[in-house]
N, CA and C atoms as a LAMMPS dump frame, in Angstrom:
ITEM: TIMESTEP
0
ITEM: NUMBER OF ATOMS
633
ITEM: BOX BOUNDS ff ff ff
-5.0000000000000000e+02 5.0000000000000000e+02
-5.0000000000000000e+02 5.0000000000000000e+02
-5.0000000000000000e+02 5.0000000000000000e+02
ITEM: ATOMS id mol type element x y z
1 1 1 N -429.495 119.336 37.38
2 1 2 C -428.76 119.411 38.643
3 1 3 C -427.786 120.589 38.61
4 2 1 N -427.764 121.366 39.84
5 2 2 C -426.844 122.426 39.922
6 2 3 C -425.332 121.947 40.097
7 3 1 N -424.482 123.134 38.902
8 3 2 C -423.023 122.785 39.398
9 3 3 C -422.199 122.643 40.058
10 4 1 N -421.569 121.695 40.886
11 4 2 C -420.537 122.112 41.524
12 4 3 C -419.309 121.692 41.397
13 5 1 N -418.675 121.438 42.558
14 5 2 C -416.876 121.691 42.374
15 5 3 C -416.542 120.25 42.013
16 6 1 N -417.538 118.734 42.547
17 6 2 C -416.905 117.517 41.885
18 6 3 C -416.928 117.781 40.321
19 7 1 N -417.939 118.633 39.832
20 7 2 C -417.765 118.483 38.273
21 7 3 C -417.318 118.863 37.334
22 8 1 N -415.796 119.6 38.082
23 8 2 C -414.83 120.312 37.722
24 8 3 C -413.187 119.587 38.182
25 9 1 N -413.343 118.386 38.689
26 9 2 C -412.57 117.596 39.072
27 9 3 C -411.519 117.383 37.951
28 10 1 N -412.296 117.409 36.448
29 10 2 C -411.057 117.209 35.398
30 10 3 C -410.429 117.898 35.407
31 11 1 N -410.591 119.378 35.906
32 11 2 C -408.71 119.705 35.872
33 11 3 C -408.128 119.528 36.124
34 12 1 N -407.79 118.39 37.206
35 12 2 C -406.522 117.859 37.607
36 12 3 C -405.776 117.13 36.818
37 13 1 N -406.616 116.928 35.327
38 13 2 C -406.066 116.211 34.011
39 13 3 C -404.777 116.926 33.304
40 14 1 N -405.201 118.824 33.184
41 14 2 C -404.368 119.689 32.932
42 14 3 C -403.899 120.064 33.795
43 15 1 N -402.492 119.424 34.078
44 15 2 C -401.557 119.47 35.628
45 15 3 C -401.037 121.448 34.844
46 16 1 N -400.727 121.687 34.278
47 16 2 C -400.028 122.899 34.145
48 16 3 C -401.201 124.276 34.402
49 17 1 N -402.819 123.605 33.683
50 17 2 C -403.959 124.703 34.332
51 17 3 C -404.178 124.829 35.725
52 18 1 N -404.293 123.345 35.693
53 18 2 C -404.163 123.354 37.836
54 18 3 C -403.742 123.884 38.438
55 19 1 N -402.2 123.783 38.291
56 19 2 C -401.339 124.519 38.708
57 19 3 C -401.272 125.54 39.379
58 20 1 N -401.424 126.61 38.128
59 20 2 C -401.346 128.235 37.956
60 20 3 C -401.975 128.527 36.633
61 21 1 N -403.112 129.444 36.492
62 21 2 C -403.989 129.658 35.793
63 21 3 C -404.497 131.041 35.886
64 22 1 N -405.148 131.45 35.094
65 22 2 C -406.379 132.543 35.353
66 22 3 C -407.584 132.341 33.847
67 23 1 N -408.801 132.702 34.589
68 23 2 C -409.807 132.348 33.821
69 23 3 C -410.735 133.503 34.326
70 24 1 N -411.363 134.185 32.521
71 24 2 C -412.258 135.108 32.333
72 24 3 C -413.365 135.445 31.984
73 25 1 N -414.885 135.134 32.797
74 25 2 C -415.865 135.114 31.407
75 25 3 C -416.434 136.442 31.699
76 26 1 N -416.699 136.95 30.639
77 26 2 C -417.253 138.291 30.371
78 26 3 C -418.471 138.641 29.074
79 27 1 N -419.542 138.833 29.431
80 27 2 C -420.704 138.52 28.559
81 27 3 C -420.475 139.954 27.364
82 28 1 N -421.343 139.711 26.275
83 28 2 C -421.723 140.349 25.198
84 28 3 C -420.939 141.304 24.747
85 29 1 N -419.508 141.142 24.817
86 29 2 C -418.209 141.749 24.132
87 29 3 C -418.131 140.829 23.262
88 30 1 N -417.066 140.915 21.695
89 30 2 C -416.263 140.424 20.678
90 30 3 C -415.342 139.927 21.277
91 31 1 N -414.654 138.878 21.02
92 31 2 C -413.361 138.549 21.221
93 31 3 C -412.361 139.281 20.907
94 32 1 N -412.335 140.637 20.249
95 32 2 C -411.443 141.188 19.188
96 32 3 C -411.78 142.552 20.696
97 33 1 N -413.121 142.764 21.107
98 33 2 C -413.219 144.015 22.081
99 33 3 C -412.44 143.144 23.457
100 34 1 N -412.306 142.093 23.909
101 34 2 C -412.017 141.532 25.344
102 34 3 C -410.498 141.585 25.027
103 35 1 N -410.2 141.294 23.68
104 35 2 C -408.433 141.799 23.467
105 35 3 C -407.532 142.93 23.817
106 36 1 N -408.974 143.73 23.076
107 36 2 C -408.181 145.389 23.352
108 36 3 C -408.523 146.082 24.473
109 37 1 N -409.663 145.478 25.285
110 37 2 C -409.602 145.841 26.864
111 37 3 C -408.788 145.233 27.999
112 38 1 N -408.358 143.723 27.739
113 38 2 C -406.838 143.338 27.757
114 38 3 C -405.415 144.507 27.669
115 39 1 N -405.119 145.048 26.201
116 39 2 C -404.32 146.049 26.053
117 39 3 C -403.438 144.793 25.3
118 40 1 N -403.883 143.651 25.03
119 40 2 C -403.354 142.61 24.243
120 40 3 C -402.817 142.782 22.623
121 41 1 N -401.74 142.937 21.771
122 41 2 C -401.753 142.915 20.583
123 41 3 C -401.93 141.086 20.037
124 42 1 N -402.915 140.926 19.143
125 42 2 C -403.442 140.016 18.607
126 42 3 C -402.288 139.358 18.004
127 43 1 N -402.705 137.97 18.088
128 43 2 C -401.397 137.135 17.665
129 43 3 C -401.493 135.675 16.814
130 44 1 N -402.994 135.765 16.596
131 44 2 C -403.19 134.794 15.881
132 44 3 C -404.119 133.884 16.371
133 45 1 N -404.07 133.004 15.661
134 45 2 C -405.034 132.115 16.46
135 45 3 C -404.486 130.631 16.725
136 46 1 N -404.899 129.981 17.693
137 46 2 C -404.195 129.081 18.453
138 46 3 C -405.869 127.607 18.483
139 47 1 N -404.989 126.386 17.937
140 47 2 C -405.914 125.348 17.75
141 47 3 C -406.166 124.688 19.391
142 48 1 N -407.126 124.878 20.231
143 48 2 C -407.153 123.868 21.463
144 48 3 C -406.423 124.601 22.487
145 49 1 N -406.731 124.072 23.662
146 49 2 C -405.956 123.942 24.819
147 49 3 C -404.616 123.485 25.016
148 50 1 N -404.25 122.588 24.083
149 50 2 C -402.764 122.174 24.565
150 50 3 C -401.486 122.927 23.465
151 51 1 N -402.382 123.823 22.18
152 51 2 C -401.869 124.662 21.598
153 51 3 C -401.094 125.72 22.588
154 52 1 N -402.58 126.204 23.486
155 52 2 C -402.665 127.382 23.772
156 52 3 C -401.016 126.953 24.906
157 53 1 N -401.088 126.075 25.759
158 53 2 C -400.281 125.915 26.813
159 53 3 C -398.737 125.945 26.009
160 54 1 N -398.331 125.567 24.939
161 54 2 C -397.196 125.496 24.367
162 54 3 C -396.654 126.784 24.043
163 55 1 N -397.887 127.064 23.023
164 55 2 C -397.136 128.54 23.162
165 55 3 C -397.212 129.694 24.031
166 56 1 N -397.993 129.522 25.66
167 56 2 C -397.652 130.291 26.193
168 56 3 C -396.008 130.198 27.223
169 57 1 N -395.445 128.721 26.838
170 57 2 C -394.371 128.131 27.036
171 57 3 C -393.1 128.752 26.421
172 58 1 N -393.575 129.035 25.009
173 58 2 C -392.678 129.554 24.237
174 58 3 C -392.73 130.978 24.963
175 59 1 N -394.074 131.899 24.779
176 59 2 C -393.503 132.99 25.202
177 59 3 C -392.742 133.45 26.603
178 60 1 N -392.681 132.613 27.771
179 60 2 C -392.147 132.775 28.436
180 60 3 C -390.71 132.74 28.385
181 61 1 N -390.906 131.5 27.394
182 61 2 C -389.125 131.176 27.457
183 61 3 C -388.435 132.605 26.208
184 62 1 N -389.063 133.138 25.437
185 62 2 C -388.716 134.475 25.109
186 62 3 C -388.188 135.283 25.384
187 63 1 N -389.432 135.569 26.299
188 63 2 C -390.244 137.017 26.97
189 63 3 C -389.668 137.161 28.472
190 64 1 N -389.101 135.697 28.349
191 64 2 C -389.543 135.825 30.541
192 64 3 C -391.054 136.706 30.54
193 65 1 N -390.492 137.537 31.381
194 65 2 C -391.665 138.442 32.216
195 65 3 C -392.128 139.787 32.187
196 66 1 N -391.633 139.691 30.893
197 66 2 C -392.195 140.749 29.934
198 66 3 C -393.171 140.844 29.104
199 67 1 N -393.667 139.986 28.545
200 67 2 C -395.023 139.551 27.93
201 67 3 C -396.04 138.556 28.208
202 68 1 N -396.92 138.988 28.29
203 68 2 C -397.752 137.329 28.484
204 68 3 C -398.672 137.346 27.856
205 69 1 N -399.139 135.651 27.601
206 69 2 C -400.234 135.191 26.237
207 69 3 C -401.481 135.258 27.399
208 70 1 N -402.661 135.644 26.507
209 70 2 C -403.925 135.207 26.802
210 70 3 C -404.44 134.805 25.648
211 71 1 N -405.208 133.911 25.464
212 71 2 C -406.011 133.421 24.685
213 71 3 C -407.599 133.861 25.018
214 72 1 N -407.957 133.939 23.661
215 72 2 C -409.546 134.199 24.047
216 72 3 C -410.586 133.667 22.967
217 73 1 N -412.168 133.095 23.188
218 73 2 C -412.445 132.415 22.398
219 73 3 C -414.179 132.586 22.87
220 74 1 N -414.985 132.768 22.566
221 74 2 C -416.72 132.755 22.842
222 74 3 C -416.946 131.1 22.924
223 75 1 N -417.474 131.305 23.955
224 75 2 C -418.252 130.358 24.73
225 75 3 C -419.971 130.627 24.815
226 76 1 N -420.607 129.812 24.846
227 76 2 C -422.174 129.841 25.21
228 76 3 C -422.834 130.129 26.839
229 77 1 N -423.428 130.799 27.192
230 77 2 C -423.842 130.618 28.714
231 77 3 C -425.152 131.748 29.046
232 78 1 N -425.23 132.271 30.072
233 78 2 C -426.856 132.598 29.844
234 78 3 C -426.535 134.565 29.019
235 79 1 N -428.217 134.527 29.151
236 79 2 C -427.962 135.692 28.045
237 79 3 C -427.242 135.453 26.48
238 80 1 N -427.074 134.931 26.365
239 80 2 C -426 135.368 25.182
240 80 3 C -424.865 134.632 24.847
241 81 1 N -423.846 134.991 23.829
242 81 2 C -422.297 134.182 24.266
243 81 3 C -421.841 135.095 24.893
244 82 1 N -420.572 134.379 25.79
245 82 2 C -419.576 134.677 26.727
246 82 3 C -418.192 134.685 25.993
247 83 1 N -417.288 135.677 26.512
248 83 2 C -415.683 135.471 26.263
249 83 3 C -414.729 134.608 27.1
250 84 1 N -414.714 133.855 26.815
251 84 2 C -413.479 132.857 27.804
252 84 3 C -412.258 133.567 27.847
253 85 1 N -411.58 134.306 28.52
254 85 2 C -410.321 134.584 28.673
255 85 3 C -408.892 133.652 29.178
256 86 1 N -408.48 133.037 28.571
257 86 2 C -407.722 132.114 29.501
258 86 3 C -405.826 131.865 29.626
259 87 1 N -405.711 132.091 30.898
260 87 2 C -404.213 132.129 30.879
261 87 3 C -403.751 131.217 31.41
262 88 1 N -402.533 130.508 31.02
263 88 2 C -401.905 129.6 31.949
264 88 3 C -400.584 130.205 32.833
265 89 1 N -400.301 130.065 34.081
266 89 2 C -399.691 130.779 34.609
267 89 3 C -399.795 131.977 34.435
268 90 1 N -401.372 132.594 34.29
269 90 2 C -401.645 133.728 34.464
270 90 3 C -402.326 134.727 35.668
271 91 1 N -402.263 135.887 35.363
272 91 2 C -403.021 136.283 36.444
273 91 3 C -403.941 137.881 36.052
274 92 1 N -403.894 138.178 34.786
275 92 2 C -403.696 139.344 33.586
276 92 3 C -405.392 139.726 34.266
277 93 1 N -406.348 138.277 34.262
278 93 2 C -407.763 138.451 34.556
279 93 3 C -408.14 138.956 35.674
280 94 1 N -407.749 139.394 36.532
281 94 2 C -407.954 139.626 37.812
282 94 3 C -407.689 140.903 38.083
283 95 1 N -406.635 142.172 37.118
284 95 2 C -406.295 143.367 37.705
285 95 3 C -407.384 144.292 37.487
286 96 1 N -407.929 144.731 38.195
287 96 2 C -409.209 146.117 38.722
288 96 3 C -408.726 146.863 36.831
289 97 1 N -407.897 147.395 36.918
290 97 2 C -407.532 148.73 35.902
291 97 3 C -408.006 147.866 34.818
292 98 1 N -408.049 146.569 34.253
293 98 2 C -408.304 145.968 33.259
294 98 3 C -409.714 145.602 32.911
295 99 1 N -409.941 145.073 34.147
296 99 2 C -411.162 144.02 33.965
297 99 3 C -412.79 145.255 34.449
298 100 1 N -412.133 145.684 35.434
299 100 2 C -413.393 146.713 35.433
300 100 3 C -414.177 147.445 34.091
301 101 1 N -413.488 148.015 33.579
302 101 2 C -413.792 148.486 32.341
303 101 3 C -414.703 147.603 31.075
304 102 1 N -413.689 146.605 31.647
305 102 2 C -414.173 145.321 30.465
306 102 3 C -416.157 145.121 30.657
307 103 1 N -415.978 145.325 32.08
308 103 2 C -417.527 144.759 32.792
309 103 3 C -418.463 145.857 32.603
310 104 1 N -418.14 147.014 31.971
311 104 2 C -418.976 148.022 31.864
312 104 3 C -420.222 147.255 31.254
313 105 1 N -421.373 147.674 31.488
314 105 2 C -422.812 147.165 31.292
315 105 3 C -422.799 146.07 31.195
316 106 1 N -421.968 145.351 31.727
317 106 2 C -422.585 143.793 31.331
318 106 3 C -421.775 143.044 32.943
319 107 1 N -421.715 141.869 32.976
320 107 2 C -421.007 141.207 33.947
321 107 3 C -419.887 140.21 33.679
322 108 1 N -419.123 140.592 34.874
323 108 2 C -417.526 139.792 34.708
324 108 3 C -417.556 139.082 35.785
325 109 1 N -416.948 137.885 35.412
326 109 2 C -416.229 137.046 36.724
327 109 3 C -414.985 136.061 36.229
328 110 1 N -414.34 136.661 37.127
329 110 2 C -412.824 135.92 36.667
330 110 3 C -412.306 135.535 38.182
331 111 1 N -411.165 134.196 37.849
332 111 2 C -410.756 133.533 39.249
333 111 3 C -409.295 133.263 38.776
334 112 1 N -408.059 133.181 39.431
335 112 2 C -406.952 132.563 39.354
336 112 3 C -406.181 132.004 40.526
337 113 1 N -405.132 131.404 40.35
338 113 2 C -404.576 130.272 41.756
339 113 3 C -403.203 130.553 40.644
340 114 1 N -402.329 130.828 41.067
341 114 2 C -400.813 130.636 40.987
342 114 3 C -400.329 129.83 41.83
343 115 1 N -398.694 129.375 41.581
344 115 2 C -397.76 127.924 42.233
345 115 3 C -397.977 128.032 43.301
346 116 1 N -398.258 129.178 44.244
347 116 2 C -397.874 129.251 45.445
348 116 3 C -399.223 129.167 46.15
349 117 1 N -400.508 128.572 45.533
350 117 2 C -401.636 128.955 45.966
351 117 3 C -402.239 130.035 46.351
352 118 1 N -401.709 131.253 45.804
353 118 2 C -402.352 132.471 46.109
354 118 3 C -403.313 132.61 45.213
355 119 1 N -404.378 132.725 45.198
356 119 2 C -405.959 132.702 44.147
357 119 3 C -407.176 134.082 44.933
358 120 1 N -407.693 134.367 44.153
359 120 2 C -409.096 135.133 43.302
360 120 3 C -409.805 134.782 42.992
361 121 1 N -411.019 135.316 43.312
362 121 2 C -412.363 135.297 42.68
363 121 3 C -412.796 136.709 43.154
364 122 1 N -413.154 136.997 41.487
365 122 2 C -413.893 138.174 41.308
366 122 3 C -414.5 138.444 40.54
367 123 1 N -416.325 138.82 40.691
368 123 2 C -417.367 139.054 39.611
369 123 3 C -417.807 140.595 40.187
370 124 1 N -417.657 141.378 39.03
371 124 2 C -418.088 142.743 38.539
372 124 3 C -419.633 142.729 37.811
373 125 1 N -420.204 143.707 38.34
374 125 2 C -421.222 143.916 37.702
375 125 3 C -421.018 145.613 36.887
376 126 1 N -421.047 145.817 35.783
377 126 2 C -421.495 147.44 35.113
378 126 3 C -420.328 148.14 35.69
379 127 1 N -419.003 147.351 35.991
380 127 2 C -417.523 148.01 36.299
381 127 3 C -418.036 148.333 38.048
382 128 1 N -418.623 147.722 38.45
383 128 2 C -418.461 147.833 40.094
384 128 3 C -418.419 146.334 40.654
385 129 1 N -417.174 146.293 41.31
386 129 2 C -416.936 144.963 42.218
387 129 3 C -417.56 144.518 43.329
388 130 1 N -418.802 143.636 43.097
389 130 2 C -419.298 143.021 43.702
390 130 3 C -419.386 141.966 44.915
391 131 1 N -418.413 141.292 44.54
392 131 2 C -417.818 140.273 45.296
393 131 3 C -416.159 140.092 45.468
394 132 1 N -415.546 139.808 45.995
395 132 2 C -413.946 139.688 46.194
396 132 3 C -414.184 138.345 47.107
397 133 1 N -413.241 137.246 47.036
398 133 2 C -412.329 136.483 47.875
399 133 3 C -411.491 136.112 47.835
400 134 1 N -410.713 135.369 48.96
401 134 2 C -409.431 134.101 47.945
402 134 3 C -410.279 132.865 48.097
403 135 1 N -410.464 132.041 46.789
404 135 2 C -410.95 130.781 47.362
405 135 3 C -410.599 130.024 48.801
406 136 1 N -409.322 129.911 48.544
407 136 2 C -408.788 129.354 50.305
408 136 3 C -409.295 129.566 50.883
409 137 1 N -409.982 130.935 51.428
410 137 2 C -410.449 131.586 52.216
411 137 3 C -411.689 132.352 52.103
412 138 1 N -412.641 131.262 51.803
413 138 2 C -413.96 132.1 51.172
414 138 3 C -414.968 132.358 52.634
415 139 1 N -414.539 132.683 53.841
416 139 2 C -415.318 133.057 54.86
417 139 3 C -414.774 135.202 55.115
418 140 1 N -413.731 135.318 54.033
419 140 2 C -412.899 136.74 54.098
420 140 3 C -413.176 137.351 52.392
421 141 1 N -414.913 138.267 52.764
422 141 2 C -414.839 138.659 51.122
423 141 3 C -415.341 140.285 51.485
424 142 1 N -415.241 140.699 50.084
425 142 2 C -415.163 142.143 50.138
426 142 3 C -415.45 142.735 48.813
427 143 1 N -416.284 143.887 48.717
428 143 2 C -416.803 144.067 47.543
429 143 3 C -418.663 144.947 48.383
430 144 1 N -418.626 145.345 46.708
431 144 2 C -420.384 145.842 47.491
432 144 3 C -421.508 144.97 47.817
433 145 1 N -420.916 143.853 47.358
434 145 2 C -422.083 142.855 48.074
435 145 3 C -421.152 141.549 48.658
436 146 1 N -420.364 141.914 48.908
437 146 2 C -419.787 140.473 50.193
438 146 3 C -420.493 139.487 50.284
439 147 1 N -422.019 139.277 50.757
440 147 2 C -422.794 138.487 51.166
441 147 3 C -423.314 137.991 49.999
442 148 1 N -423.602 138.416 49.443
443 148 2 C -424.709 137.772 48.347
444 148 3 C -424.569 136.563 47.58
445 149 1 N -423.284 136.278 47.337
446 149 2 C -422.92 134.677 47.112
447 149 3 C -422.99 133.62 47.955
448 150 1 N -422.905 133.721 49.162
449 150 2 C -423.143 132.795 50.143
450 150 3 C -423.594 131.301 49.875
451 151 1 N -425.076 131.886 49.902
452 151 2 C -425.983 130.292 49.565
453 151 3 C -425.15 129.613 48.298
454 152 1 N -425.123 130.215 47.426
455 152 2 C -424.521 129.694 46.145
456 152 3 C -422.861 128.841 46.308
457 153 1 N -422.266 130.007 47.205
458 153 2 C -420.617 129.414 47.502
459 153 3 C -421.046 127.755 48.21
460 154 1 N -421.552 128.067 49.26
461 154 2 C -422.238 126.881 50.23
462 154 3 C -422.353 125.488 49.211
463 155 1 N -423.573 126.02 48.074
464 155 2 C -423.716 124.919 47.726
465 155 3 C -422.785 124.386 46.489
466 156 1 N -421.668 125.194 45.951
467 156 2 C -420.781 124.788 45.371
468 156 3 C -419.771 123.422 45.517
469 157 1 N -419.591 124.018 47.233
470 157 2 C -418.508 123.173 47.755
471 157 3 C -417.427 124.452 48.748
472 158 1 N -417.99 125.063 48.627
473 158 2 C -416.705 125.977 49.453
474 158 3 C -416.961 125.835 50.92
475 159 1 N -416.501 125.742 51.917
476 159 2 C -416.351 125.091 53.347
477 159 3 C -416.194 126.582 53.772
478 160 1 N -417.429 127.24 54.237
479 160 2 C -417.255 128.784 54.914
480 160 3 C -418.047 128.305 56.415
481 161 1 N -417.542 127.068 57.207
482 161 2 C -417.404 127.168 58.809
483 161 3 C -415.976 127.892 59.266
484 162 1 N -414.956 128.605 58.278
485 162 2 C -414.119 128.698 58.786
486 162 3 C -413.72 128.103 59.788
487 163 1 N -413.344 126.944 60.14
488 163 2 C -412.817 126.561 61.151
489 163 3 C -410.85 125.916 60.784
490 164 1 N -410.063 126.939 61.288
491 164 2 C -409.197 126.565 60.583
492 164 3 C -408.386 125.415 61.503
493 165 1 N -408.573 125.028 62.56
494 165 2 C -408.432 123.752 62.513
495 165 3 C -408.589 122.265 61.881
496 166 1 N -409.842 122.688 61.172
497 166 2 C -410.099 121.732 60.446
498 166 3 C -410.038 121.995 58.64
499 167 1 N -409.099 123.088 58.767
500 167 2 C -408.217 123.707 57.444
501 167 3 C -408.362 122.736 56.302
502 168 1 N -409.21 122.292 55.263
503 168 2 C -409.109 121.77 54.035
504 168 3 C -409.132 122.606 53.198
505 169 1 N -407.958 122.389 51.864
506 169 2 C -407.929 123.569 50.817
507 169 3 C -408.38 122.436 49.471
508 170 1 N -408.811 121.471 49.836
509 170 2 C -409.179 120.081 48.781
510 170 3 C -410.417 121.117 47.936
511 171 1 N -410.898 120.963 46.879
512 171 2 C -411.639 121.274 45.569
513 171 3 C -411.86 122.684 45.992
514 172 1 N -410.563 123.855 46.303
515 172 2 C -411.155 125.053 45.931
516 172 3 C -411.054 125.535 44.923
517 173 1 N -410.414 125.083 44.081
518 173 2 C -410.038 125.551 42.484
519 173 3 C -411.654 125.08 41.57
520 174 1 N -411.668 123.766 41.74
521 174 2 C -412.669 123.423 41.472
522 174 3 C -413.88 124.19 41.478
523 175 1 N -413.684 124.722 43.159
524 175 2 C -415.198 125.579 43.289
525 175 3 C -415.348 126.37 42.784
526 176 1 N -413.921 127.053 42.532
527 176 2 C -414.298 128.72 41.86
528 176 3 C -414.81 128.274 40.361
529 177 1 N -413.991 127.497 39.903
530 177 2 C -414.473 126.672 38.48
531 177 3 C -415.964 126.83 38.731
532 178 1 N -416.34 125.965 39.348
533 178 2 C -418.024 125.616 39.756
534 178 3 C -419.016 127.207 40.094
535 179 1 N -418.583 128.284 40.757
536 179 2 C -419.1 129.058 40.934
537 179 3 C -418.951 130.444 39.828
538 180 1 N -417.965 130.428 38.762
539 180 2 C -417.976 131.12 38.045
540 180 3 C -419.187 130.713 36.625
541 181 1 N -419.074 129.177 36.586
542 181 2 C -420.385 128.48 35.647
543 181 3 C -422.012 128.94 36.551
544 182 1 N -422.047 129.31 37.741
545 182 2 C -423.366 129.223 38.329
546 182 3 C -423.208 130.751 38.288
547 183 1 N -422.795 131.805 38.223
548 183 2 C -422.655 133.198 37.826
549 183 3 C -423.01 133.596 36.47
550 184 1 N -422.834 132.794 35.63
551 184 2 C -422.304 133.076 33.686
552 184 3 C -423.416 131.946 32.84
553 185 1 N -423.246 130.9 33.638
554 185 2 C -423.89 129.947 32.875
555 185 3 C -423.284 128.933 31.572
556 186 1 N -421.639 129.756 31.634
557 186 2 C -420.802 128.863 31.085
558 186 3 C -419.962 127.914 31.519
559 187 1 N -420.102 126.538 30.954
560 187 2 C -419.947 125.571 31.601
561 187 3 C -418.937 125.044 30.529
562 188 1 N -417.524 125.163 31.684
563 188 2 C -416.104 125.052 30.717
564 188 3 C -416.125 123.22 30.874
565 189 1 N -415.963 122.547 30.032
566 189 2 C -415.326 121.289 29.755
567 189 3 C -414.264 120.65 29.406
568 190 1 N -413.586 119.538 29.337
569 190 2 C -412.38 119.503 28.539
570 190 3 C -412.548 119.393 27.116
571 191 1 N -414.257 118.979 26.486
572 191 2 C -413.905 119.295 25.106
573 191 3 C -413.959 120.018 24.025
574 192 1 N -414.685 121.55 25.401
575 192 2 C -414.607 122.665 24.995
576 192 3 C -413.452 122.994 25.346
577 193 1 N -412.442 123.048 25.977
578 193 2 C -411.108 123.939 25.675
579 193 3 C -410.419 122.753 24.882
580 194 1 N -410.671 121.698 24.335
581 194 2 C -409.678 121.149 23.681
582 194 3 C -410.272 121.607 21.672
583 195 1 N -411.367 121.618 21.932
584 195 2 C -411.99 122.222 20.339
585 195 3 C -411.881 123.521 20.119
586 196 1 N -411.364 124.81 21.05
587 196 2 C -411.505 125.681 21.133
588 196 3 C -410.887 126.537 20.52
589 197 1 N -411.135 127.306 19.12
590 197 2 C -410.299 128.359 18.921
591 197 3 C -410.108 129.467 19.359
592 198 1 N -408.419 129.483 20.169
593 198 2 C -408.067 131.019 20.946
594 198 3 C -407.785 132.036 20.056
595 199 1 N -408.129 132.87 20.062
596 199 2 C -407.766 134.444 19.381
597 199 3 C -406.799 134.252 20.608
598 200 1 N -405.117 134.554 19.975
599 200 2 C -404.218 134.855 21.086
600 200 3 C -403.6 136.113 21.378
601 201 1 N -403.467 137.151 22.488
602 201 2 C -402.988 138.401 22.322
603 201 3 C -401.531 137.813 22.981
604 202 1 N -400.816 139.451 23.119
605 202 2 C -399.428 139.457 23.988
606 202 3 C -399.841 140.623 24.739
607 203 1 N -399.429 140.607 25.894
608 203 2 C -400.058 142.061 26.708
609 203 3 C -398.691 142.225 27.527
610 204 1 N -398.254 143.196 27.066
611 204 2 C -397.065 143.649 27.576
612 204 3 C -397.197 143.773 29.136
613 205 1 N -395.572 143.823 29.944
614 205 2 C -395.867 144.224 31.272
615 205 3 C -396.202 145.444 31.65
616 206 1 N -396.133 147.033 30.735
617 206 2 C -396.6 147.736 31.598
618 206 3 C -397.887 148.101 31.187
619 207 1 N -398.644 146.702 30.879
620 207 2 C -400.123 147.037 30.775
621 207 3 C -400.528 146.466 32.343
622 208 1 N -399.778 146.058 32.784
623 208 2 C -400.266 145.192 34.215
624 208 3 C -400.396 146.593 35.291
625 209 1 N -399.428 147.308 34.498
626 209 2 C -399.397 148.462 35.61
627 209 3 C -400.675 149.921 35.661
628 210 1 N -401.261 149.608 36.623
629 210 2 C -402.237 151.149 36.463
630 210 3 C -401.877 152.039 36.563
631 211 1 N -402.367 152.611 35.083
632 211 2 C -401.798 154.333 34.859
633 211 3 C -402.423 155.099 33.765
């Protein structure tokens, strides 16, 4: 059976991923190459998911907003293994100057939702952006192929009648969850990020900045 957004419902388990997040899969790179196309200095390695959330706790309370953790760790999915990139209260996966590069010959798709519900989805093919949306708003996309997800978004769960009267923002996190596994073929669980060893970087703030 094909994936969708009910079967991504457990994140509402990890109230702090829910939240505000960003998530990266990117095929047939090292974890050690998705670091340094990050601009991440390596930091060790981090046991699980609820490792990873603590100490990206700590570094805030540090760092403030000067550094931020990503964790990263190979995952299984088609072709090959995949790099899980994963931030909590992040958003590191999503900037063009970073992630493009990363996607050179191979394919990227990364999604994030911060406190305020502002969210992404974006899959690169060979460093050209393919698709763009905000989940919220998956009837407003942009990229060289806009269209081509459609059927797939549809059958995820994403509600593209636009009708904003009848405005539901219920399982879009979920979906992007759901539509980044039907892109990659990696299919995140809770007891894969709870078994998961993160390679953790720090990626300074003026790596956020393109230059």
């Amino acid at each position: 059976m094909a994936t969708t957004a009910t079967e991504y419902q457990w994140i509402n388990d990890y109230s702090d991923l829910a939240e505000a997040y960003c998530a990266v899969l990117v095929r047939g790179v090292t974890v050690q190459e998705f670091l340094r196309g990050m601009r991440a200095e390596p930091q060790g390695d981090l046991s699980g998911y609820t490792e990873l959330e603590r100490r990206t706790k700590d570094v805030w309370d540090q760092h403030s907003d000067n550094e931020y953790l990503i964790g990263a760790t190979r995952v299984p999915g088609d072709q090959g293994e995949w790099v899980l990139g994963l931030e909590v209260n992040g958003y590191l996966g999503t900037l063009p100057h970073l992630v493009a590069p990363l996607s050179s010959g191979t394919r990227l798709v990364a999604h994030f939702r911060n406190v305020n519900a502002h969210d992404q989805f974006v899959w690169y093919e060979d460093g050209t952006l393919r698709t763009y949306f905000e989940p919220l708003f998956p009837t407003d996309r942009d990229g060289s192929a806009p269209d081509e997800l459609v059927e797939v978004m549809a059958e995820v769960g994403f509600d593209l009648q636009g009708d904003e009267e009848e405005f539901d923002d219920s399982l879009t996190t979920e979906a992007a969850f759901a539509l980044a596994a039907r892109l990659t073929g990696a299919h995140l669980t809770p007891e894969l990020l709870d078994k998961a060893i993160f390679a953790a970087g720090l990626v300074p703030w003026s790596a956020t900045k393109d230059s």
